[in-house]
C-alpha positions in Angstrom: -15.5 92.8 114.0 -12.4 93.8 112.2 -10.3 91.6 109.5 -7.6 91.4 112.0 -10.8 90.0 114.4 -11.9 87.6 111.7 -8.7 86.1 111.1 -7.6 85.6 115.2 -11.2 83.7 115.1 -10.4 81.2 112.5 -9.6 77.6 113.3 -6.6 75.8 111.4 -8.3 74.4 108.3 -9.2 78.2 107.4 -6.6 79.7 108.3 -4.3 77.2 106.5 -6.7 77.8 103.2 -7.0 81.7 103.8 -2.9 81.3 103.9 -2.9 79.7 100.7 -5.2 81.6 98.5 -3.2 85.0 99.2 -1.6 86.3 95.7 1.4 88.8 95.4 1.4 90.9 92.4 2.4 94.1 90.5 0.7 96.8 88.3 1.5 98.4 85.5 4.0 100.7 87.5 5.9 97.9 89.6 4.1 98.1 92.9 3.5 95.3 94.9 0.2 94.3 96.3 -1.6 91.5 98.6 -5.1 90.0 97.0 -6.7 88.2 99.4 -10.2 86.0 99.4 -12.4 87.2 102.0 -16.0 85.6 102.5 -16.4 85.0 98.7 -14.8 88.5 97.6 -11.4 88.9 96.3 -9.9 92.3 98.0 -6.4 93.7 97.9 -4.5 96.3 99.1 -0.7 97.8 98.8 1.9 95.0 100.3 3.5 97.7 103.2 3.5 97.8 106.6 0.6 100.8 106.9 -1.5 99.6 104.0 -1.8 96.2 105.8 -2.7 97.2 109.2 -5.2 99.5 107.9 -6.9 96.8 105.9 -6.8 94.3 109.1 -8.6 97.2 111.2 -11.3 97.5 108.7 -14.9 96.3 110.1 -15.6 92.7 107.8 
C-alpha cells in the first residue's frame, strides 16, 4: 500500500484531521516544505509537484 493508497482509504473524520495537522514551512535557505503526521511519525518532504507525488507513491 502506498501513501496515496492510505489516504484514498481514509474515511472523513481522518481525513479532515490528517488535513489539518499538515505544516508549511521553510529552511534556512527559503525552501518550502510539507510535514505531515503519518501513523504517529512526523515526515516531510519538498512542497513541489515531483516531490509530492513521489512521497504519495511510497509503500506506508
Amino acid at each position: 500500500m502506498t501513501k496515496g493508497d492510505m489516504i484514498r482509504s481514509m474515511n472523513d473524520e481522518a481525513l479532515a484531521e490528517w488535513i489539518h495537522n499538515i505544516d508549511h514551512f521553510y529552511d534556512d535557505y527559503d525552501n518550502l516544505y510539507v510535514s505531515f503526521m503519518v501513523e504517529d511519525d512526523t515526515q516531510k518532504t519538498e512542497d513541489s509537484y515531483d516531490c509530492l507525488l513521489e512521497w504519495l507513491q511510497e509503500e506506508v
